[in-house]
C-alpha positions as CSV (number, residue, x, y, z in Angstrom):
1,X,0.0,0.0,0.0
2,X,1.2,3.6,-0.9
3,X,2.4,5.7,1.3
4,X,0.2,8.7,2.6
5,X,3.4,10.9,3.6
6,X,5.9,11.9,1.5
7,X,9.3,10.3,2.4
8,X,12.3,12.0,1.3
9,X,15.1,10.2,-0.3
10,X,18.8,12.1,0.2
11,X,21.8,11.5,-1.0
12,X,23.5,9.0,1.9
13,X,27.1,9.2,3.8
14,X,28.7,6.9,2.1
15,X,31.9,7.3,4.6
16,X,33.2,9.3,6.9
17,X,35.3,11.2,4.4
18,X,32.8,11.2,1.2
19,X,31.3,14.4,0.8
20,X,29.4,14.3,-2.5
21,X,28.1,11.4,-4.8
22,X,26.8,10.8,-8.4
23,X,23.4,9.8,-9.6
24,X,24.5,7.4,-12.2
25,X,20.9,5.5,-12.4
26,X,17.6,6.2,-11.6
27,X,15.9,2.6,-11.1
28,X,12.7,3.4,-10.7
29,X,10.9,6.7,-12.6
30,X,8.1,8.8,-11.3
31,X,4.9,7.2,-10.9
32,X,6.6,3.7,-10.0
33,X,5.4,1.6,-7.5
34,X,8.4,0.8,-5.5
35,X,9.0,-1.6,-2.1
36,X,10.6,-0.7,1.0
37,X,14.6,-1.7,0.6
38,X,14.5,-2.6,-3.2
39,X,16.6,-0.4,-5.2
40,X,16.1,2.3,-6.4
41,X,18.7,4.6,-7.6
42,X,22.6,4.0,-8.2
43,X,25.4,6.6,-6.9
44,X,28.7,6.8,-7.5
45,X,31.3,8.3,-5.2
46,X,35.0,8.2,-5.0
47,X,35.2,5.4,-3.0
48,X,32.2,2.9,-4.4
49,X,29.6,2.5,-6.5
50,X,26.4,1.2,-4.8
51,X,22.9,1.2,-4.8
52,X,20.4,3.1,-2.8
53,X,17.6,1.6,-1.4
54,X,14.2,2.9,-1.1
55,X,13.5,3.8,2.7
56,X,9.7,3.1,2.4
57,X,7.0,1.4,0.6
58,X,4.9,3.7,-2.1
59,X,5.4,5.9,-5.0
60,X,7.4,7.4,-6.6
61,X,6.2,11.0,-6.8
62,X,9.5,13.5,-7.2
63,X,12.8,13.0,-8.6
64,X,14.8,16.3,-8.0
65,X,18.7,15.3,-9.2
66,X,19.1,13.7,-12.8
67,X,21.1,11.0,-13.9
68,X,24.8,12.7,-14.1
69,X,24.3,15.8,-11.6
70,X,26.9,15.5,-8.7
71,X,25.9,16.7,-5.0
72,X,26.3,16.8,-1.5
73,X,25.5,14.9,1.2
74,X,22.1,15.2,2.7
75,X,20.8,16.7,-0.4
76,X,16.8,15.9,-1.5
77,X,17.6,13.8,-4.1
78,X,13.7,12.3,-4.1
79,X,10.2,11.9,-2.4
80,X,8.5,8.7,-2.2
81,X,4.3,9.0,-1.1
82,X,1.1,9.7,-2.6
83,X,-1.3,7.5,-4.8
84,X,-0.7,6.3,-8.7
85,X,-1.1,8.7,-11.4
86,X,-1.0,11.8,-8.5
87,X,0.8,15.2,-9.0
88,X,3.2,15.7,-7.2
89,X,2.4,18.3,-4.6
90,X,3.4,21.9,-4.8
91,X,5.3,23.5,-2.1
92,X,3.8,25.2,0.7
93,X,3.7,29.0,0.3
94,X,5.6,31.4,2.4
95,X,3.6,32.1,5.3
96,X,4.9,35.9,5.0
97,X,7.1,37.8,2.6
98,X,10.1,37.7,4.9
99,X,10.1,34.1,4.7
100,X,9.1,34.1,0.8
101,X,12.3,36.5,0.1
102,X,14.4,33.8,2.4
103,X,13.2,31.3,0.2
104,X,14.1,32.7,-3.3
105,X,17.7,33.4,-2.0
106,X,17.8,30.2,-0.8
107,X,16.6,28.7,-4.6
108,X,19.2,31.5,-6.0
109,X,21.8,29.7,-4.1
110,X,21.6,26.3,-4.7
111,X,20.8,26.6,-8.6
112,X,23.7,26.1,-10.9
113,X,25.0,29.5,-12.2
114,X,25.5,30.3,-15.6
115,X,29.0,31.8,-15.2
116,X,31.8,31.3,-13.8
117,X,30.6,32.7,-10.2
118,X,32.7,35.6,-8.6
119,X,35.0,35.1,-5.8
120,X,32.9,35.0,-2.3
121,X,33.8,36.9,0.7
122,X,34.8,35.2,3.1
123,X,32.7,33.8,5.7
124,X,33.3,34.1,9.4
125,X,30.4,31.5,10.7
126,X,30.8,28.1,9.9
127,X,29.4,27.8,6.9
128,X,30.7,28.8,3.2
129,X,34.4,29.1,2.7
130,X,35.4,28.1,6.0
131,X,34.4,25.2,6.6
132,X,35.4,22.6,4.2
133,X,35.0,18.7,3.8
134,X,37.8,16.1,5.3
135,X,38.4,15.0,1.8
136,X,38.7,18.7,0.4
137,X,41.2,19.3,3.6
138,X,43.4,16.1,2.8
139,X,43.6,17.3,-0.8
140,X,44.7,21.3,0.2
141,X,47.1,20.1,2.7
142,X,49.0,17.7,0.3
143,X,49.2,20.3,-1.9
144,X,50.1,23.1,0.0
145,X,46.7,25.2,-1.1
146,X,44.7,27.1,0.9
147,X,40.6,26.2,-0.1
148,X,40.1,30.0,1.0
149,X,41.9,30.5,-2.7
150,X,39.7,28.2,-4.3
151,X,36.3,29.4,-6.1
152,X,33.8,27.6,-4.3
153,X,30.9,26.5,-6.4
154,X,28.8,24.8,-3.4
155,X,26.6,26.2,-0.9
156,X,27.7,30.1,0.3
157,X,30.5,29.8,-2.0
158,X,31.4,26.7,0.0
159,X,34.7,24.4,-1.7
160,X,34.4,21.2,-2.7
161,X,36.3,18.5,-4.4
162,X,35.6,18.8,-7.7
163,X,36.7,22.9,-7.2
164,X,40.0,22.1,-5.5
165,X,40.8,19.4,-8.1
166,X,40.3,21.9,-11.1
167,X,42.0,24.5,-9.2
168,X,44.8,22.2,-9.2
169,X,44.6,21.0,-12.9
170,X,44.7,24.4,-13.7
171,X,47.8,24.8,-12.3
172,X,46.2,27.0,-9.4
173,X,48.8,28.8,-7.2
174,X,49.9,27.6,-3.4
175,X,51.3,31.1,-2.3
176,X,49.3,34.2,-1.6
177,X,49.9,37.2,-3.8
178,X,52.2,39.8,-2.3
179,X,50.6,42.5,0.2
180,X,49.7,45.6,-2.4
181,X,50.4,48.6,-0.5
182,X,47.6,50.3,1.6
183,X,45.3,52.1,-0.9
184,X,41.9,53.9,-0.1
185,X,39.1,51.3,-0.4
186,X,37.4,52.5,-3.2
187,X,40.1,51.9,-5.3
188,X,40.2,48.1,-4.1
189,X,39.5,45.3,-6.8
190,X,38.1,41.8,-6.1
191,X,40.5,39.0,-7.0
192,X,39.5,37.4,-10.1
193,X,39.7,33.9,-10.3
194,X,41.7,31.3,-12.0
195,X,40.3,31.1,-15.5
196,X,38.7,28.1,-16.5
197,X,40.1,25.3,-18.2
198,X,39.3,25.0,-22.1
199,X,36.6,22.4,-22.5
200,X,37.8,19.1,-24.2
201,X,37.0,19.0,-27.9
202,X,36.8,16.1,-29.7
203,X,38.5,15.6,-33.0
204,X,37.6,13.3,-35.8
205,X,37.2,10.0,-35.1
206,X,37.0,10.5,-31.6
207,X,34.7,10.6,-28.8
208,X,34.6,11.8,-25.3
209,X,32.9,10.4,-21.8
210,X,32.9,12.3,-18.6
211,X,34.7,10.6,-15.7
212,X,32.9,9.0,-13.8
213,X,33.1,9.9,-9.9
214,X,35.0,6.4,-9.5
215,X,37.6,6.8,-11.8
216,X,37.9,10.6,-11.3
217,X,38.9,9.0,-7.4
218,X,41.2,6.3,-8.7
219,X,42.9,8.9,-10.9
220,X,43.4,11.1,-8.1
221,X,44.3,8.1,-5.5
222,X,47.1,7.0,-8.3
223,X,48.9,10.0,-8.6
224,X,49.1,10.7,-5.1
225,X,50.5,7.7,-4.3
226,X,52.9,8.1,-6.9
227,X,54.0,11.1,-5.1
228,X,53.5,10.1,-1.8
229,X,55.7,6.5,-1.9
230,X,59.3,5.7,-3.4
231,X,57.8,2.9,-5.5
232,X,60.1,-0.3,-5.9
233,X,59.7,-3.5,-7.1
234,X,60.9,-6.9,-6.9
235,X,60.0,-9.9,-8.3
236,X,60.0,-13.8,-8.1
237,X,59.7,-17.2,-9.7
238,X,57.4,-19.4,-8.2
239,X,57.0,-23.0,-8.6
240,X,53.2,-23.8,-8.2
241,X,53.1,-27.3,-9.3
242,X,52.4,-28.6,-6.0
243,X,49.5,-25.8,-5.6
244,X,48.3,-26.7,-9.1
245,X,47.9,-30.5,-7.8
246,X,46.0,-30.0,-4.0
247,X,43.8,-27.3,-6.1
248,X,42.2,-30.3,-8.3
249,X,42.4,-33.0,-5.3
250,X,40.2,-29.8,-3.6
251,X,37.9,-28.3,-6.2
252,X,35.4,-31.2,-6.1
253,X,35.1,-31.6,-2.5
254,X,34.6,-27.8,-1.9
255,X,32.3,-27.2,-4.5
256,X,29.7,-30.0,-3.8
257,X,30.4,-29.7,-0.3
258,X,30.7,-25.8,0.3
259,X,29.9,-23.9,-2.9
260,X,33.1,-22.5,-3.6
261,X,35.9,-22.6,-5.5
262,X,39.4,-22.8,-4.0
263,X,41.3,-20.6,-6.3
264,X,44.7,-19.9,-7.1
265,X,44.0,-16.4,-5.5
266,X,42.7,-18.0,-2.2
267,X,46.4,-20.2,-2.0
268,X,48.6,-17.0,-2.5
269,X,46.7,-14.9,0.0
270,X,46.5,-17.8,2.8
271,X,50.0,-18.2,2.5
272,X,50.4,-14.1,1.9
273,X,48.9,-14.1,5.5
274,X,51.1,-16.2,6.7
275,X,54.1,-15.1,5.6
276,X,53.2,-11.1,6.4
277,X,53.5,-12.1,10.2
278,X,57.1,-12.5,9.8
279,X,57.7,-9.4,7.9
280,X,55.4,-6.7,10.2
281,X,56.5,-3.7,8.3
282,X,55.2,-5.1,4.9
283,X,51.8,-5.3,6.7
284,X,52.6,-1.6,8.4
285,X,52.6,2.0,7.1
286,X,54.9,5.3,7.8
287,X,52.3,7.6,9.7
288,X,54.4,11.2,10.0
289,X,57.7,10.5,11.1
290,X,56.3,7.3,13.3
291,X,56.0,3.2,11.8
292,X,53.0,1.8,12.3
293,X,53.2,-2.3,12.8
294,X,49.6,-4.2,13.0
295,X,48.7,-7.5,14.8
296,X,46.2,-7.8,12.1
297,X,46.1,-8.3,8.3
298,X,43.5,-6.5,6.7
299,X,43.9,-8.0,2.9
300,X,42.4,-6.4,0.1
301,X,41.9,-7.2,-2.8
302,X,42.1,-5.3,-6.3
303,X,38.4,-5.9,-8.4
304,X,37.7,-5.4,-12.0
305,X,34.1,-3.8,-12.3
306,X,31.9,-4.5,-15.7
307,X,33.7,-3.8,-18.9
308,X,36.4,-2.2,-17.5
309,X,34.2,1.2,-16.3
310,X,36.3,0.9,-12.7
311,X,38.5,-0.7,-10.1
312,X,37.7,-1.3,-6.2
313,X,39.4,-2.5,-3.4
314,X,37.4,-4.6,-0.7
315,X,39.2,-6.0,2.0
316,X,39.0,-8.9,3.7
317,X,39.2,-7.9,7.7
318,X,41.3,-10.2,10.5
319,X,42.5,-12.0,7.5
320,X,44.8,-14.0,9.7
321,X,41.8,-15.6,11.1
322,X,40.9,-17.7,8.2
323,X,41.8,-21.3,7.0
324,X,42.1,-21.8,3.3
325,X,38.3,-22.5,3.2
326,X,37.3,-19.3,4.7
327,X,39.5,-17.5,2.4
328,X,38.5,-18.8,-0.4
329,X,34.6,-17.9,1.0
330,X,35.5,-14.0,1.4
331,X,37.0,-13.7,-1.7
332,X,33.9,-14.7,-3.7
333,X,31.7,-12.9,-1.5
334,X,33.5,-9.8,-2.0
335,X,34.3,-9.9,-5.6
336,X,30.6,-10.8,-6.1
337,X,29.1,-7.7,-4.2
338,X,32.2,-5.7,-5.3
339,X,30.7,-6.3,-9.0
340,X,26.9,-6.4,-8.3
341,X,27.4,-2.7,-7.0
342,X,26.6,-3.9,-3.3
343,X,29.5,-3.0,-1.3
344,X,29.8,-0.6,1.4
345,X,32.6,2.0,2.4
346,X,33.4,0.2,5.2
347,X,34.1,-3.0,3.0
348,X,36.6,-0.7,1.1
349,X,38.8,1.1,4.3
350,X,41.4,0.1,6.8
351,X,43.6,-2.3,4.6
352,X,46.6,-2.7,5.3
353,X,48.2,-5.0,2.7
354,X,46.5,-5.3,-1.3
355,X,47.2,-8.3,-3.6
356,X,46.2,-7.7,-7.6
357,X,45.8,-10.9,-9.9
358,X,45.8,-9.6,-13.3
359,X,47.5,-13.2,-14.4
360,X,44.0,-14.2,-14.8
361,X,44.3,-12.6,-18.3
362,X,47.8,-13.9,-19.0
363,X,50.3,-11.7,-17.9
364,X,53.3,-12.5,-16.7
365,X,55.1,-9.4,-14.9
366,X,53.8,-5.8,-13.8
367,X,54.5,-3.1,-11.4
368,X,51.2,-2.4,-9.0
369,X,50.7,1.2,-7.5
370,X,50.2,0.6,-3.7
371,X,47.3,1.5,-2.1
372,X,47.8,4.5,0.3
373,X,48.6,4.2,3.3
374,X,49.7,0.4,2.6
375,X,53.5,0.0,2.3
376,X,52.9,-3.0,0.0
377,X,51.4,-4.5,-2.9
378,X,51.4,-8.2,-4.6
379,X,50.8,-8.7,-7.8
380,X,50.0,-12.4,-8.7
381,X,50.3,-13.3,-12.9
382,X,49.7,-16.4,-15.2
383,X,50.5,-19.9,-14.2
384,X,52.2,-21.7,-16.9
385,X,53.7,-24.7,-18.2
386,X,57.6,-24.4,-18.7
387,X,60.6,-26.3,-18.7
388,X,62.2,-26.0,-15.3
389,X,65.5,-27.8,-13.6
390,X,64.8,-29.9,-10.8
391,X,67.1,-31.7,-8.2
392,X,66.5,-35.1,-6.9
393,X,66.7,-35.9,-3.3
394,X,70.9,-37.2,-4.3
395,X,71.0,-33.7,-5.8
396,X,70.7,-34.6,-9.6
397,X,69.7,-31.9,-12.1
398,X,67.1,-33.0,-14.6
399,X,64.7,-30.8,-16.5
400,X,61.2,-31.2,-16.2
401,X,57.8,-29.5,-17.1
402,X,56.3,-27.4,-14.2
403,X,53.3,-25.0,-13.5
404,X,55.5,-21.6,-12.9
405,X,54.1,-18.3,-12.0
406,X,56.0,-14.6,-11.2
407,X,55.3,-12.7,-8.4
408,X,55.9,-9.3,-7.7
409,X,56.0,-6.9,-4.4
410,X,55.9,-3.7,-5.2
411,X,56.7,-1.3,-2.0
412,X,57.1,1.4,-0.3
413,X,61.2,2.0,-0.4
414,X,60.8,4.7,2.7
415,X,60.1,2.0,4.9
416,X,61.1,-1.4,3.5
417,X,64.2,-1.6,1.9
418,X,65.2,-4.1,-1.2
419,X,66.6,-6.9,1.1
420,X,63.9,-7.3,3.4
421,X,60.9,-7.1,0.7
422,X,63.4,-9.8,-1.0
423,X,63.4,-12.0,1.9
424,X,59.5,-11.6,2.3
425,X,59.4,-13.0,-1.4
426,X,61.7,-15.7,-0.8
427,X,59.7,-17.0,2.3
428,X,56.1,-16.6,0.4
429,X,57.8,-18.0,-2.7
430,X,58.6,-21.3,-0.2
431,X,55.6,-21.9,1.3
432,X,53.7,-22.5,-1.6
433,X,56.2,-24.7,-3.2
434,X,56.5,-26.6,0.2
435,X,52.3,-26.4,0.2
436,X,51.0,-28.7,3.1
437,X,47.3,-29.4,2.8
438,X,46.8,-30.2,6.6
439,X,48.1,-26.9,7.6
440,X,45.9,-25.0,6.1
């Protein structure tokens, strides 16, 4: 049964440092009957893509953000109420003119201008310029900007990401302007602000997309870590022949038994786990001028969405607390939400170590970007069949044919140096040669 009262719909926090999200779908359209906690719109923000379910049972009566319009937190997206086929009702009017002048500035305020809007003054309460988002902060700080230099196209002139991105783009500058000398106030002029960057024009044979808030994120997380980490890496031949063989003597039993199947990924990260207890500042992160170590291994794990449109990380929490069975469970369950657009942000934070498997499609060597703050990442590639010297147990040589894979660490040089992540490898690289099904 519909809904008498309208229920509004806003745009959910999606984490504690996301401060805006995408409408990427609309699931249901006006005058849709839709259930309490079925879906109805997708968002997109730079952490994950998920969908938004419907906080009551009725109609669909208002949509007020369209499919591509990007906005803040808390904002009316849509109402749900009211019987099929009725109008949506019109707003109450203002009870006097004060309040109906209030209103109008309010409507003049929130609509999109149709220029490139003029530097605000600055605000003293805490609204406007002065108070900005965690994620807005992070982004000033790392880049030595003040946001009270940025043009602020929110609410009261208020800065948010996307401003303090472009501002950076377009090469925006970190250091205030030299004091002018004192002059008589009339004679002041307002600062005029960065001009904006020429719109991307597509030539023949070409198209263009807008980025979606996801990859706009991952673009932005990749450089930064690029200039946050002295990337290295090192890399290792692995013998996985006697992986290959407990895999098929497993597969059966765990997928009639369980309903999963124990893959190659699921061997590496067990033993992954077990070799990062050894090697703490793999598993740690440089926090200011202080190491962090963990009693915990907090695995993600590096997700291909559909057709390519994005990458996510979930992790696998207490990751140390799972047998090769339970591993193999989490990672299906999180690459299935992952790609079914049901994760949360709290399936995507605190990791502290990432592994990426893109030997699935046949590669064979690669250098991951780590995942800030992480110190480390694994990259996993293609097993294959190849000709390989083996010993005997009287120590002679003879060549035989043997499932081989690489494996690469990528890291953080500030903290781990070349010898230690090489000694991580060589001890990973030896418990899965040495693979003991009863221990795991």
């Amino acid at each position: 049964m519909a809904s008498t009262t309208a229920v509004d719909v806003v745009m959910p926090q999606m984490g504690v440092s996301v401060s805006e999200g995408t409408i990427t779908k609309w699931l249901k359209q006006v005058g849709e009957e839709i259930q309490a906690d079925e879906s109805l719109l997708e968002i997109s923000t730079d952490k994950v893509d998920t969908e938004v379910p419907a906080p009551a049972t009725g109609i669909v009566s208002e949509i007020l953000v369209q499919e591509g319009e990007t906005v803040e937190v808390g904002t009316l997206l849509a109402r749900i109420g009211g019987e099929p086929g009725a109008a949506a009702p019109a707003p109450p009017a203002p009870a006097t003119q004060e309040a109906a002048d209030e209103s109008e500035a309010v409507a003049q305020e929130t609509a999109e201008p149709a220029a490139a809007p003029a530097a605000p003054a600055p605000v003293a309460s805490g609204n406007g310029k002065s108070f900005v988002s965690p994620v807005v902060a992070r982004i000033a700080g790392e880049h030595g900007i003040d946001p009270s230099q940025v043009p602020g196209s929110g609410t009261g002139g208020r800065v948010t990401k996307k401003d303090i991105l472009a501002f950076i783009e377009q090469g925006g500058q970190t250091q205030a302007a030299p004091a002018a000398p004192a002059a008589p106030a009339a004679a002041e002029q307002p600062k005029a602000a960065p001009a904006p960057a020429a719109p991307a024009v597509a030539e023949q044979g070409e198209s263009l997309e807008p980025m979606s808030a996801m990859r706009r994120g991952i673009a932005e997380h990749m450089r930064r870590s690029l200039d946050t980490s002295a990337h290295v890496t090192s890399a290792i031949e692995v013998d996985m022949t006697k992986v290959v063989q407990i895999r098929a003597k497993l597969k059966k039993e765990y997928e009639s038994a369980y309903g999963v199947n124990p893959t190659y990924l699921a061997f590496i990260a067990r033993a992954t786990v077990e070799t990062l207890r050894d090697y703490p500042w793999v598993n740690g992160e440089l926090r200011g001028d202080q190491i962090v170590t963990k009693n915990f291994v907090n695995l993600g794990f590096a997700v291909e969405l559909t057709d390519g449109k994005g990458l996510i990380v979930p992790v696998v929490k207490n990751a140390e607390g799972l047998n090769l069975l339970g591993m193999a469970r989490a990672i299906a369950d999180i690459a299935n939400r992952a790609r079914n657009k049901q994760l949360t942000p709290d399936d995507v934070a605190g990791g502290s170590f990432t592994i990426t498997n893109p030997g699935g499609y046949g590669t064979f060597h690669g250098t991951p970007v780590i995942s800030q703050p992480q110190a480390g990442i694994l990259g996993t590639y293609a097993i294959v069949k190849r000709p390989w010297v083996v010993s005997d147990e009287n120590g002679n040589d003879a060549i035989a044919i043997r499932s081989m894979m690489n494996l690469t660490l990528t890291y953080d040089h500030r903290l781990v140096d070349g010898a230690y992540a090489g000694r991580f490898l060589r001890d990973l690289k030896h418990r899965l040669e040495s693979w003991v099904e009863s221990d795991y």
